[in-house]
C-alpha positions, 0 to 999 in steps of 0.5 A: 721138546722136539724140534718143529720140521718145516715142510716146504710147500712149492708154489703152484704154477699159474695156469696161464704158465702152463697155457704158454708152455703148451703153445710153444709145444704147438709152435714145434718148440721142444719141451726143455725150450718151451719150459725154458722160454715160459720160466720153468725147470727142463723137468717140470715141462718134460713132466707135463708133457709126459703126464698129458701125453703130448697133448694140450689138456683141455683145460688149458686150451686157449679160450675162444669167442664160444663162450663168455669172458669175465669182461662181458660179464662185467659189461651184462652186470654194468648193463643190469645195473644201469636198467638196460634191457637184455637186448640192449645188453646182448646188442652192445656185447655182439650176442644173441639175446638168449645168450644174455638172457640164460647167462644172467638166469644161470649166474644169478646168486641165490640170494636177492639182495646179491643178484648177478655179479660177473664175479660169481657168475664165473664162478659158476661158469667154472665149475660147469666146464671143469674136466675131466668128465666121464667119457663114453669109453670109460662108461660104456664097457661094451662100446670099450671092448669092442674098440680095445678088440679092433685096436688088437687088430691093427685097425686104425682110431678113424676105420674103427670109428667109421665101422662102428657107424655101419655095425650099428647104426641104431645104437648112439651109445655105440658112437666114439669120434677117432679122437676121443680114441687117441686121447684115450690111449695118449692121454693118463686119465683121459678115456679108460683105454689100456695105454699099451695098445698104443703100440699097435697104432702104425706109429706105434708111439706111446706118446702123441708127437706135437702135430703142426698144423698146415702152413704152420712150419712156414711161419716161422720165417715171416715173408717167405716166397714160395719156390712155386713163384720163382721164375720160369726160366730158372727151371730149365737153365737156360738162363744164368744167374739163378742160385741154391743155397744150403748149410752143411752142418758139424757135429750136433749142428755147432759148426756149419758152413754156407753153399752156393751154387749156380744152376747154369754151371754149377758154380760154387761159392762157400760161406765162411760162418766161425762158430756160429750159423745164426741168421745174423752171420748167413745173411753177413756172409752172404752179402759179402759174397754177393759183392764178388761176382756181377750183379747180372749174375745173382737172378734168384737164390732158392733155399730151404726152410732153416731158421738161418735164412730168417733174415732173408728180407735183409739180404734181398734189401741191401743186394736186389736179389729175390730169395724163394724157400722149398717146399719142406722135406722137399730136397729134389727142388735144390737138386745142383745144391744136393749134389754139390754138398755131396762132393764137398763132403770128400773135404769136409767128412760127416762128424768133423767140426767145420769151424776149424776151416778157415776162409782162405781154406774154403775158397781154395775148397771152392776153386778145387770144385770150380775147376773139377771137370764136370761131365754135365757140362760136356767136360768143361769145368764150372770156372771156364764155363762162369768165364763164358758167361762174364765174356758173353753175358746173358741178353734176353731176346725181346720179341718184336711185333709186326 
């Protein structure tokens, strides 16, 4: 008797699985950590997210108030049951009346004696919002070629819809949205477009990049206060104590080292962070350089959007010191910052690892800097110009009414 093979059958991924995954990807995770963060393999979400084409399929978009959920359908069949009315229904539910009224007309059973389950009524409601369904550049072949000429041409998905409403304003069935466009070309089974014409897209990009959405990228550190709402006075330096901060990072970011640096004179403080740069150890050793200098001296400290200042509400707590974030892909805004880590840079090459600095080294880095005349501040050098300033502090003149 031949022996019996056994066929191994994988078990199917839940679909709220790959719902999480597909909102992780929206959030700006990458593929291999949102497949991490939901459960799956590396190579299951880089599959999935080649097979949609970077896009989240419809079918496991989040669901939203539009339409019904199994548990107002539980309430509509608690409500017959009970001999309510189907306004009384739709009242309690927060629904219009017709909504009730065509729900129990569509997700009624056959059957009599069965009448409206919320069960089967979801059932039903499956089955009509199942996808794919032909689209119109599948069916309308003159409608695609037309779009597929004007793709050739360099034109844009919006240009060749809003062309298409002028050369035919008559004609419905000559009508495509630009994003129908897209996900026809992005999207494997999803428009009947060729995928290749994708290259003459300007970006050029044969799958479609996760697009965060307007103040998204911001959220990702809670609190954060915008440089718009830094005081006046840190704009023109004039008055000292206000503060840029940034990380020069190693070799595939597994090494960084923390910058300091005062906008007045130019002042530069390094933060020593040993192999790692998690916002635990930028706000540690950040506090501990604070504690160096007069408390006058530290008026605001500006910084970009990294991940490493996440913890910036910390910092402000145990010091006073109010932190403001730029505007992403905005580095002009921490332009003494900028320049400073350009100079560090003779110290510290591109491509070394920086973990190998110690802290006696960093600061002997730093006093090299501070001592380095500085053609911005006449030929005096950042040290003698922070002594000026601990030997005459800062006063505010407080204007005086007649």
């Amino acid at each position: 008797m031949s022996p019996v093979t056994v066929r191994r059958v994988r078990p199917k991924i839940p679909r709220e699985v790959q719902r999480r995954f597909w909102v992780l990807i929206r959030g700006g995770l990458s593929t291999d950590d949102a497949a991490i963060t939901v459960g799956v393999s590396m190579g299951t979400g880089l599959r999935w997210f080649n097979h949609a084409g970077g896009m989240s399929p419809l079918a496991l978009v989040e669901p939203s108030g539009r339409y019904l959920s199994i548990g107002e359908r539980e309430e509509i069949a608690c409500g017959l049951a009970a001999g309510l009315a189907v306004r009384e229904i739709a009242r309690g539910l927060g629904r219009d009346p017709s909504t009730v009224s065509r729900e129990v007309a569509r997700g009624t059973s056959p059957r009599p004696e069965t009448g409206y389950r919320a069960s089967i009524a979801q059932g039903y409601a499956d089955q009509r919002a199942a996808r794919p369904k032909p689209r119109r550049l599948q069916t309308n072949l003159r409608l695609r070629a037309i779009v597929e000429a004007q793709l050739k041409h360099r034109w844009s998905p919006e240009q060749i819809r809003d062309w298409l409403l002028e050369a035919y304003p008559d004609d419905a069935e000559m009508r495509v949205s630009h994003e129908a466009i897209y996900q026809a070309l992005y999207v494997q089974g999803r428009g009947g477009l060729r995928r290749e014409l994708a290259v003459c897209l300007r970006t050029g990009r044969a799958i479609r990049k996760p697009h965060r959405r307007s103040g998204e990228r911001r959220g990702r550190i809670p609190g954060m206060i915008s440089i718009s709402e830094r005081p006046a006075e840190a704009d023109d330096r004039a008055v000292p104590g206000h503060w840029e901060g940034d990380l020069i990072v190693g070799p595939a970011s597994t090494s960084a080292i923390g910058t300091l640096v005062e906008r007045t004179t130019r002042y530069c403080l390094l933060l020593h962070l040993p192999g790692k740069h998690t916002a635990e150890c930028v706000r540690d050793a950040m506090l501990a350089k604070i504690a160096q200098l007069p408390e006058h001296l530290w008026r605001s400290l500006t910084w970009d959007q990294g991940s490493e200042m996440s913890k910036h509400h910390e910092i402000t707590m145990a010091s006073g010191l109010p932190i403001y974030f730029c505007d992403p892909h905005s580095p002009w805004q921490r332009g003494s910052n900028e320049n400073t880590n350009g100079l560090l840079r003779q110290y510290f090459p591109k491509g070394t690892d920086l973990s190998v600095h110690s802290a006696k080294h960093l600061d002997w880095v730093a006093h090299e800097l501070n001592t380095r005349p500085r053609k911005t501040l006449g030929g005096r050098t950042p040290a003698q110009a922070l002594n000026e300033l601990l030997s005459n502090p800062y006063r505010p003149t407080v204007a005086t009414t007649a």
